[in-house]
Structures are given as C-alpha cells and as structure tokens.
C-alpha positions in Angstrom: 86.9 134.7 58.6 83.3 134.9 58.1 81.4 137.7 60.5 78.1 136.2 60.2 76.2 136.0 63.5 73.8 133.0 64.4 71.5 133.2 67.4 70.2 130.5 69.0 66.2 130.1 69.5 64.8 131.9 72.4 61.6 129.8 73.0 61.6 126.9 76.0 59.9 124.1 74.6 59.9 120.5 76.4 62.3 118.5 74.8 61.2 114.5 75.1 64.4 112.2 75.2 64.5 109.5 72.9 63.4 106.0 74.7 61.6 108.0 77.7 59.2 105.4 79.2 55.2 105.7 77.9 52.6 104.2 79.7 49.2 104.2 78.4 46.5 104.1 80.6 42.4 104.9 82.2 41.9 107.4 84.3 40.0 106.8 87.5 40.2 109.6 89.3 40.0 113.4 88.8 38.9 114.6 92.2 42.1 116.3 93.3 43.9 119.5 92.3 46.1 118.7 89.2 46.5 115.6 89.7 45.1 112.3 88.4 45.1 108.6 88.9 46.0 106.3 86.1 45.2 102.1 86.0 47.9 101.4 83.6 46.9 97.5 83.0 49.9 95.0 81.7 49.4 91.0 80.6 51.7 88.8 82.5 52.6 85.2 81.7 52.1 82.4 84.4 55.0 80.5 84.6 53.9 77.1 84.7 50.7 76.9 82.9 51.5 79.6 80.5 48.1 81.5 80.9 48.0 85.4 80.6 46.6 87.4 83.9 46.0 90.7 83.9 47.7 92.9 86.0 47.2 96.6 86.8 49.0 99.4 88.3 47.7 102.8 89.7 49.8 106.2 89.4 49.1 109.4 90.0 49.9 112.0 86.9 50.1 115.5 87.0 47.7 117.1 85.3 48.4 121.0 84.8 45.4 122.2 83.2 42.7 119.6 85.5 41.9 118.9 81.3 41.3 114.9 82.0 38.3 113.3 83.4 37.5 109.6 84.7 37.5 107.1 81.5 39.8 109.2 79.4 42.3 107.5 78.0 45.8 109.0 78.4 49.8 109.0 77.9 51.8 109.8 80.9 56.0 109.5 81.4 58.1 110.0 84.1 59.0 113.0 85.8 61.0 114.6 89.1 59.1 113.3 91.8 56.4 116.3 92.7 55.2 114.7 96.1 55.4 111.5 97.6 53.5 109.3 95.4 53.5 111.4 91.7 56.1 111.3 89.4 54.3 110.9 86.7 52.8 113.9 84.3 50.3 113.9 81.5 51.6 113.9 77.8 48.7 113.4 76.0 44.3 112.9 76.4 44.2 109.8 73.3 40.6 109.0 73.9 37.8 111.0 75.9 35.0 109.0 77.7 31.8 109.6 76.8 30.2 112.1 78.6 
C-alpha cells in the first residue's frame, strides 16, 4: 500500500461545459445596474425565394463589473435565470467601441 496523500485544488474557478451555447453580439445598452442588453443578429433563409434577411434578437447579460459600454462587442452564454428577462452573463468584451 502506498501512503501517499493527494489533495485536491482548493481554488473555485468557473468551469465552462463543453458545447455551452455562445452568442456573439452589440451591446446597446448599459444604463442599468449590472446588466446589459445585447442585439445578437442571425441570417435566416426565405423559403421560397432563397434570399437571406437579417434577423436580430435582444437579451439582457449580466454584467458584474458594469465593465461593457454601448457598441462593445461581446460573448455572452447561458445562465440560471437571475430575473425575469436575464439569463444571460458576460464571458467576454471582444471588441470595444470607440470612444
């Protein structure tokens, strides 16, 4: 029997699951508290004529830090729902606006 000892790391980090859902998107909004609203845009194909419309969606992200601001743009994935309408959070700024 071998009496060696292994411990296992103390530090909490955020563990992302594999094939967790990114969306990439704009901010539009900053003006409330730790949170922020995303246009996440999307190219759709008609149907019948086979032209591509653009369609957009907006979310609202949580934003811990208030570190984004309108034009930035940003990762966000899913999350527990934290009110009624956000269940998104921030991963990542890609791009800042210029200011």
């Amino acid at each position: 029997m071998n009496s060696e000892t292994t411990t296992a790391p103390t530090a909490t980090t955020t563990v992302e699951k594999r094939g967790d859902r990114v969306l990439t998107g704009r901010v539009v909004s900053n003006k409330m508290d730790k949170t922020i609203a995303v246009l996440v845009e999307r190219l759709v194909r008609h149907e019948t004529y086979g032209k591509f419309l653009r369609r957009s969606t907006k979310l609202l992200a949580h934003d811990e830090s208030n570190s984004a601001r309108e034009g930035d743009t940003v990762t966000i994935t899913p999350c527990r729902p934290l009110s009624r309408r956000k269940a998104w959070r921030l991963l990542a700024i890609i791009e800042r606006a210029a200011p």
